[in-house]
N, C-alpha and C positions, 0 to 999 in steps of 0.2 A: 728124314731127308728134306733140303728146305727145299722151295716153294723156286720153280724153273721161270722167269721171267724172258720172252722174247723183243726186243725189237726191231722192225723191220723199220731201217730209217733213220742216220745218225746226221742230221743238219739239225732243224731248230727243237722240233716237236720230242722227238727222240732221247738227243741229250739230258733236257730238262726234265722228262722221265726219268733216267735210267741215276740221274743225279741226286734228282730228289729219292728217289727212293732207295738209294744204297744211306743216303744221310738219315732217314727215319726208319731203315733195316739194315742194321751190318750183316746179316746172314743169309739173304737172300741171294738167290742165284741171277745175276743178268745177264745174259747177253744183248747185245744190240751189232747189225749187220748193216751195211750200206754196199752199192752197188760199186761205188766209188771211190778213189784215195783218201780223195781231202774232202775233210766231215766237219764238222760243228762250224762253220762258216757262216758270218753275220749278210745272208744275199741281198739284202736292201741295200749295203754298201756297196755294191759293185759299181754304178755308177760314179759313187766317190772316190772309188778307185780308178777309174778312167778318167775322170776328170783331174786327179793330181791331187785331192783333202786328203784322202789315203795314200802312202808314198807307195808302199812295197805288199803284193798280194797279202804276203804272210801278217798281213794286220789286220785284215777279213776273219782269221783263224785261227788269233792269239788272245792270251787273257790280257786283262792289264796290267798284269805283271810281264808282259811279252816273252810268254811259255806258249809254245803252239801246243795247239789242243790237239791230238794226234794218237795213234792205238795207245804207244807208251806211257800217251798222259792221263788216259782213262785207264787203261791199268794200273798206273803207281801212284798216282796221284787221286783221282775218284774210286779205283777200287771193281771196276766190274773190267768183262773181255769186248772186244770190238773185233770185228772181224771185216774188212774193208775188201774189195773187189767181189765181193759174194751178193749174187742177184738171189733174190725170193722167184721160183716159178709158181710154186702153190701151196695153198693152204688145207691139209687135211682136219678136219672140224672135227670129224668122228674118233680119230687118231689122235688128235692134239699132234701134230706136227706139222713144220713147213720143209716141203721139196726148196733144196738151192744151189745153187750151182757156183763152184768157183771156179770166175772167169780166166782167171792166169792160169788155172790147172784144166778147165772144160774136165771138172769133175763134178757129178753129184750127190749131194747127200741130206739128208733126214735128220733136221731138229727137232728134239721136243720142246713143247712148252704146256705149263699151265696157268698162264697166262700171256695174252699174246697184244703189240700194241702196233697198229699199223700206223707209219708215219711217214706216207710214198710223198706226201709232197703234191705236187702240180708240174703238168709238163706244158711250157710256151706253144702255144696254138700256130702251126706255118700253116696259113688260108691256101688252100689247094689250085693258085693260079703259078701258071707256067714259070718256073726261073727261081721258085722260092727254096730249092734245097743245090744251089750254085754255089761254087767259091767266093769270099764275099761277102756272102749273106748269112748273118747271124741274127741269133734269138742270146738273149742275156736271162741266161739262167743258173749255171753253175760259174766254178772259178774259172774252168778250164774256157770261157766264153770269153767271158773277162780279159782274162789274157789274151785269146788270140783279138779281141779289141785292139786292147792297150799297144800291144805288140806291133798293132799294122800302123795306128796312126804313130806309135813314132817312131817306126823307120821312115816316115816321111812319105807312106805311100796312098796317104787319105786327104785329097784338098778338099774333095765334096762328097757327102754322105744325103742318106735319104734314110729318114725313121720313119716307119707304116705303124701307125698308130697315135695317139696322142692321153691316152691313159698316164699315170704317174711313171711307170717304165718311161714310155718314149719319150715324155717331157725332161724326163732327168737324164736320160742319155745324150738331148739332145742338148741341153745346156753343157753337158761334159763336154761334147762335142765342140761344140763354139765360144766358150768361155777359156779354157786351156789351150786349144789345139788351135782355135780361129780356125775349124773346117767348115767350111761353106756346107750349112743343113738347113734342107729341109722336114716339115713332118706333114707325111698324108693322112688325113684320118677320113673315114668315112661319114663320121656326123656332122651336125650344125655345128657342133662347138670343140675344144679341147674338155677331158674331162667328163665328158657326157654321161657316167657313172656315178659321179661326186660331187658337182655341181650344177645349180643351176644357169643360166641365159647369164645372168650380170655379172656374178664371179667370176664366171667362166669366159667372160670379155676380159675382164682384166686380167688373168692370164694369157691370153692369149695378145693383149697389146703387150706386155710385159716382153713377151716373148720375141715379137715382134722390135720393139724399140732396142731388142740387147743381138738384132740380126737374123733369126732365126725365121725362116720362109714358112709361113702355115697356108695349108691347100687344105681346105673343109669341105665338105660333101665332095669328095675325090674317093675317087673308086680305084686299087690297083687290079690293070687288067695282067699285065707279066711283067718277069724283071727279065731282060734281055743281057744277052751273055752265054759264053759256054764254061765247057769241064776244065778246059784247062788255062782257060784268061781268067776266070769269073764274070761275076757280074758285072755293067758297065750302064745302064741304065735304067729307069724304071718305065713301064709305060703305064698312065691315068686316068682317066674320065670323069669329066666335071657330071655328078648325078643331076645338076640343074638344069643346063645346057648341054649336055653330051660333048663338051667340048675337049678334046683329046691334048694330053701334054707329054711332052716326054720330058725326062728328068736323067742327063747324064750323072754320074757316079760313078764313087771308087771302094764306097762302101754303102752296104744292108742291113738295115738290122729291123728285124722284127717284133716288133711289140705290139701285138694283136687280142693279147689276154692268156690268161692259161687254162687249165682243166687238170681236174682232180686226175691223180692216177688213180683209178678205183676198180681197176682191172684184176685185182689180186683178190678183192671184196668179192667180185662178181660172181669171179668163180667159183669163189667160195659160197657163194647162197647169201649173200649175207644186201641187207636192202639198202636199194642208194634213192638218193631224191631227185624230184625234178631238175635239180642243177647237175646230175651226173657226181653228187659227192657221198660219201658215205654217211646213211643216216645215223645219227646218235641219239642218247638220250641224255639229262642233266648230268648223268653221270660219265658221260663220256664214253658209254657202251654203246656198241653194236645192236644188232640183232642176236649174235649169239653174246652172250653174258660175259663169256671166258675173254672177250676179243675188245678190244680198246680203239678208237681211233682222233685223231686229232689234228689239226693247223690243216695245211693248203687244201688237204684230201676230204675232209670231212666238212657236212651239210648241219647246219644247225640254225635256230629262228636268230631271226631278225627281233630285235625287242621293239621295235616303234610299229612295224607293217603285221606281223603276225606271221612272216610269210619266211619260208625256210632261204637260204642264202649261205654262198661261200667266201672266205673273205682269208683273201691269201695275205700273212700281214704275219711277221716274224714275233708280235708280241701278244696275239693272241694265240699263236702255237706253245709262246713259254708260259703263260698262264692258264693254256688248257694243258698241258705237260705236268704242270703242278699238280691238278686236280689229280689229273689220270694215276699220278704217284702213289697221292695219298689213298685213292679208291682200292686200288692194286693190292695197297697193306691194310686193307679190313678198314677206311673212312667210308666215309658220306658226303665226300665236298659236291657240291653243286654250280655248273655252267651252266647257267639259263639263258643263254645267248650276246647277242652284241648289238648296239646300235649305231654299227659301223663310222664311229668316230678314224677320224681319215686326216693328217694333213703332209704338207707336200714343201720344199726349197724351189722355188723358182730362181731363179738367179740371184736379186738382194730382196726377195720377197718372200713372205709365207704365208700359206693357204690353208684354212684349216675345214671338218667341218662332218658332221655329226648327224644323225637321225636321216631323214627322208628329204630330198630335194622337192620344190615344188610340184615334178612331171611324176615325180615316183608315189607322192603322195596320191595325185590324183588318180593313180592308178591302182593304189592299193583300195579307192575305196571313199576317198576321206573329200572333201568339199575343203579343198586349202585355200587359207589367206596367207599376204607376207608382207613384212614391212623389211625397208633397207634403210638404214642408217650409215651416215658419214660424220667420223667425230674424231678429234684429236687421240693419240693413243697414251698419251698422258699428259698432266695439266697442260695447258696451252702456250703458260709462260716458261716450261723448261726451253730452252733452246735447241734440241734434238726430235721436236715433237711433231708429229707426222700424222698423213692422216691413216686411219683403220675403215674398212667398211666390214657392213655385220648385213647381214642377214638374218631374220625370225620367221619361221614356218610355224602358224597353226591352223587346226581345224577349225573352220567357221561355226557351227553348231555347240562344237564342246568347248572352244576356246582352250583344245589340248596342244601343248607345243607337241609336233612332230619334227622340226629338224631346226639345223644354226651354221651360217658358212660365214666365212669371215677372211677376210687378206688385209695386207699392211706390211710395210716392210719392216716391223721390228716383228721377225717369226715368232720367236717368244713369247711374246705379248698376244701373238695372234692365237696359239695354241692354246695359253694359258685361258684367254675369253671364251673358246669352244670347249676346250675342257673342264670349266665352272656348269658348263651347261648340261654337256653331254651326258654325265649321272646321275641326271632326274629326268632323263626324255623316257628310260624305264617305268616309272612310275605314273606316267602318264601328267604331267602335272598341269596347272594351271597357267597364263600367258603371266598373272600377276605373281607366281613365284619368281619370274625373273625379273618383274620390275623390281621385288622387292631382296633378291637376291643379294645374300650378304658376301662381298667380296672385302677383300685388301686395300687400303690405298696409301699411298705417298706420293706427291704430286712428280717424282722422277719414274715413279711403273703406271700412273696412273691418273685421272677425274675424280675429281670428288663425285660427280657422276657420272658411272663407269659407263663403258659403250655398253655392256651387257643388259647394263640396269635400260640405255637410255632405250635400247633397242627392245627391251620388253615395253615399253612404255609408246612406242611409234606402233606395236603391232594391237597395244591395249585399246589404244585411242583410237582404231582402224574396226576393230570389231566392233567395238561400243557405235561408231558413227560417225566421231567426230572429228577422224583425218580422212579423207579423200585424197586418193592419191594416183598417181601416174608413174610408170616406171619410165623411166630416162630412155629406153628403145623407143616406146609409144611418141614422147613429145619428142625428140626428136625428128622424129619420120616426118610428124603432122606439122613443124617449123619447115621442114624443108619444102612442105608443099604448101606452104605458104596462107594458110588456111585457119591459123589458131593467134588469139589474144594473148602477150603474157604481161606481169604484174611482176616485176622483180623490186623487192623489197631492200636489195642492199642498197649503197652511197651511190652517190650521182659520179662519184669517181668510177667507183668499178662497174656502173652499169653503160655507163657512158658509149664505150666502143659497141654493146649490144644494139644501143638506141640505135644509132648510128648505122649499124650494118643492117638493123632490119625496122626502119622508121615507122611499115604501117604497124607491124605486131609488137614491137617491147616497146612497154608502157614503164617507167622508173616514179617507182614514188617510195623514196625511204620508210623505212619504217616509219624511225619517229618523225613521221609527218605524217604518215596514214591515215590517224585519228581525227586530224585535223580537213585531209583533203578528198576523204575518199568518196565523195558525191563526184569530183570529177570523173569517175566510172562509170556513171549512168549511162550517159553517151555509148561509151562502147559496149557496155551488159544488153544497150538495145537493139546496139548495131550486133551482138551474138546469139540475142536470143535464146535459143538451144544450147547452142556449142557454150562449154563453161573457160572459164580463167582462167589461166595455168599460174598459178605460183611459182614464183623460184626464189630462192636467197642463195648464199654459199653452200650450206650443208644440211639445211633445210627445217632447224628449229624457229626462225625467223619468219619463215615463209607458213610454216602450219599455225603458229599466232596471230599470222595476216587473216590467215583465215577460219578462226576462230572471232576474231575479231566482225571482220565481212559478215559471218554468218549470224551473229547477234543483230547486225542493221541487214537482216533482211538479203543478201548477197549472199546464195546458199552453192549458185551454181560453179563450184570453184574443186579444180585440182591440185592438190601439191606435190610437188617437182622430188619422187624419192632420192634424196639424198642430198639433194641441191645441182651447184655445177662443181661440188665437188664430184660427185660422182660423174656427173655427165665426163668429165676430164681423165676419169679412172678409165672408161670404157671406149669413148668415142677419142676423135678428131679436137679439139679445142673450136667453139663456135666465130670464134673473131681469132 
């Protein structure tokens, strides 16, 4: 008799189970169950499906051949049974079977299995203030969400909407929102920044100007106290609280959507005895088991390490459920494969932008433990002279002591390009490596993808030169703040053209002496090194290789007290206001 295979969960984790393993056993028994109609759905798209990139739902849960993947298609086509409206109630372990109930019938019955794979997924978190479960107000998680979106803005009944969150959900909903539809949105998030998961302080500005310049209202450290509205209007407002000022807003509206985070469903685990982690996900092992052996689990619901912190983590993300789905197959039929976790490589579409970015952000490092350093870099995203070439910022995270990289963030508007640089990087943050494998990092180039030297390389090389000693540097928040208080000396090393309007708007502090003439003039400095004393030089150039030469140069004649400007004013121009 062959070998009874259960799955509970036919979206992403499930499928890629139930597929793989019919392709490396044709005789094995599957089933796979879902609570719901519509199954093997790609939910990252939903977004793009409200937005208009996806015309018609049915393209969420079509192959590329545009066959809906459907009970009939994993019968005739893949070969196992699906069984759709039937919910899991419980897990009998001693028994080998699951209690479940089909909901069109409100009947129940008793599956066996001998081996069993839980794939509940993640259910969208609605925070328990007043007005959150109103007409209106939606969570973007299934199709059936989707649509009642799509549905409301176009009949014309959505001019202003409000997203409670600013995670990768609510920023892509809320581009759908005002790219397509032009519906006047805003997004409230609770933290300092958008992103506050994935990025650090500077990327996470230029998302959020991004956002800002394409329309879209961001309210940061904003607290929602209720959504206002009844059962049978809906919702019609939001009400807010500035956490800094307590200052109160209200936010009329025609639409809610909630994107606050999700949580494992791990209720079926629970019950069953079976141990869950600090995140509330189901514990595993490399092999993708449980606590009991017989029982599998994988993607949104299950808790597994983080490769850079040491520390367990859930990481809801449709292409780490299809490559632990693989595993889980292959285990299923007598392998060995091994998941040793992830180091949550992450990137994101901002409107014509992309954001990518990998390992431990600076605030996460220091909390897992580690003494972090970081350098930013500002560099064309390929040769200078193509005519389409733009700039990229990068980000490098390491340890000070071990000189181990822990993370890499990066934005620029060829997304491609952006991903492509985090993800050269991203599969050695496992291995703990050195800051000089990425100076020395062998990449691609042709001057229409690319530098002959690459941002990757240049960006291992600003964080080398940082630990070694020999950059001193300042993040563009800091000099900024300290320019507007009128308090600090700077050194701008570019042409007398482009520093010109600087001098000019701030006569006592920007000092202009070209580069090539530094060599020649720079005792005229003394003067002001004496009038600083303490306080050191701020270097700036455009994008700031210009400027850390200055000061490489300064510090050979004895001029040690000097900072350079990360990234240059290119960056400054990525994050802030334009200074003139």
């Amino acid at each position: 008799m062959s070998e009874k295979v259960l799955i509970i969960g036919a979206v992403a984790l499930g499928p890629k189970v139930a597929c793989r393993l019919r392709r490396i056993n044709p005789d094995i028994d599957i089933t796979m169950i879902d609570r719901d109609s519509l199954i093997s759905y790609g939910g990252c798209g939903i977004p793009y499906y409200v937005g208009g990139d996806v015309q018609e739902l049915e393209g969420l849960y079509s192959t590329i051949a545009h066959v809906k993947r459907d009970v009939s298609f994993f019968k005739n086509v893949k070969g196992f049974n699906v069984l759709t409206r039937v919910e899991a109630l419980e897990i009998k372990r001693a028994e080998k079977k699951v209690v479940v109930r089909y909901l069109d019938e409100d009947r129940l019955e008793e599956l066996d299995y001998d081996k069993l794979v839980i794939a509940t997924g993640a259910t969208p978190m609605r925070p328990p203030f007043q007005g959150s479960d109103l007409p209106k107000v939606h969570v973007v998680s299934n199709l059936h969400h989707a649509s009642a979106i799509k549905t409301a803005i176009s009949n014309g009944e959505v001019e202003r909407a409000v997203v409670i969150g600013a995670g990768a959900i609510g920023i892509e909903m809320a581009e759908a929102l005002t790219d397509l539809w032009g519906v006047e949105t805003t997004i409230v998030e609770m933290a300092d920044q958008v992103l506050p998961q994935a990025l650090g302080r500077d990327m996470a500005r230029i998302v959020e100007k991004k956002l800002e310049d394409k329309g879209v209202k961001l309210l940061l450290s904003q607290k929602v106290i209720k959504i206002n509205g009844d059962m049978e209007n809906g919702a019609d407002s939001v009400e807010v609280i500035n956490q800094l000022n307590s200052t109160p807003t209200t936010l009329p509206c025609d639409m809610v959507i909630i994107a606050a985070g999700v949580r494992p469903n791990f209720e079926l685990a629970v019950g069953a005895g079976l141990a869950i982690g600090r995140n509330r996900g189901i514990l595993v092992n490399k092999c993708m088991q449980t606590t009991d052996p017989n029982i599998y689990a994988g993607g949104d619901c299950a808790e597994f390490a983080n490769l850079v912190s040491g520390l367990d983590c859930v990481m809801p993300l449709g292409s780490l459920a299809n490559r632990q789905g693989r595993i889980i197959a292959i285990n299923i039929n007598g392998g060995n494969e091994k998941f040793t976790g992830s180091v949550g490589a992450f990137c994101i579409k901002v409107f014509d932008m992309g954001v990518a970015k990998a390992g431990l952000t600076f605030n996460q490092a220091k909390a897992a433990g580690f003494d972090p350093v970081y350098a930013v870099v500002a560099q064309s995203d390929r040769a200078h002279f193509i005519p389409d070439a733009d700039f990229m910022f990068m980000k490098l995270i390491a340890d000070r002591k071990t000189r181990t990289v822990l993370g890499v963030e990066a934005a620029g508007p060829q997304g491609d390009a952006v991903k492509a640089r985090v993800d050269a990087v991203a599969p050695l943050l496992k291995f703990g490596v050195d800051v000089s494998e990425i100076c020395n990092l062998e990449v691609s180039y042709s001057p229409p993808y690319a530098s002959a030297m690459d941002i990757v390389n240049n960006a291992g090389n600003a964080l080398d030169n940082t630990l070694n000693g020999n950059l001193k540097s300042v993040d563009t928040f800091e000099f900024v703040e300290l320019l507007e208080q009128d308090n600090i000396k700077v050194l701008d090393v570019r042409s007398h053209i482009q520093s010109a309007p600087f001098v000019e708007k701030y006569p006592k502090q920007w000092i202009n002496i070209p580069q090539d003439e530094l060599r020649e003039r720079y005792v005229e400095l003394t003067a002001v090194l004496n009038e600083l004393r303490e306080f050191p030089l701020y270097l700036i150039c455009g994008t700031g290789p210009r400027s850390y030469e200055a000061q490489v140069f300064l510090n050979s004649k004895g001029i040690t007290n000097t900072r350079n400007v990360q990234g240059g004013y290119g960056m400054i121009l990525a994050i802030h206001q334009p200074l003139v």
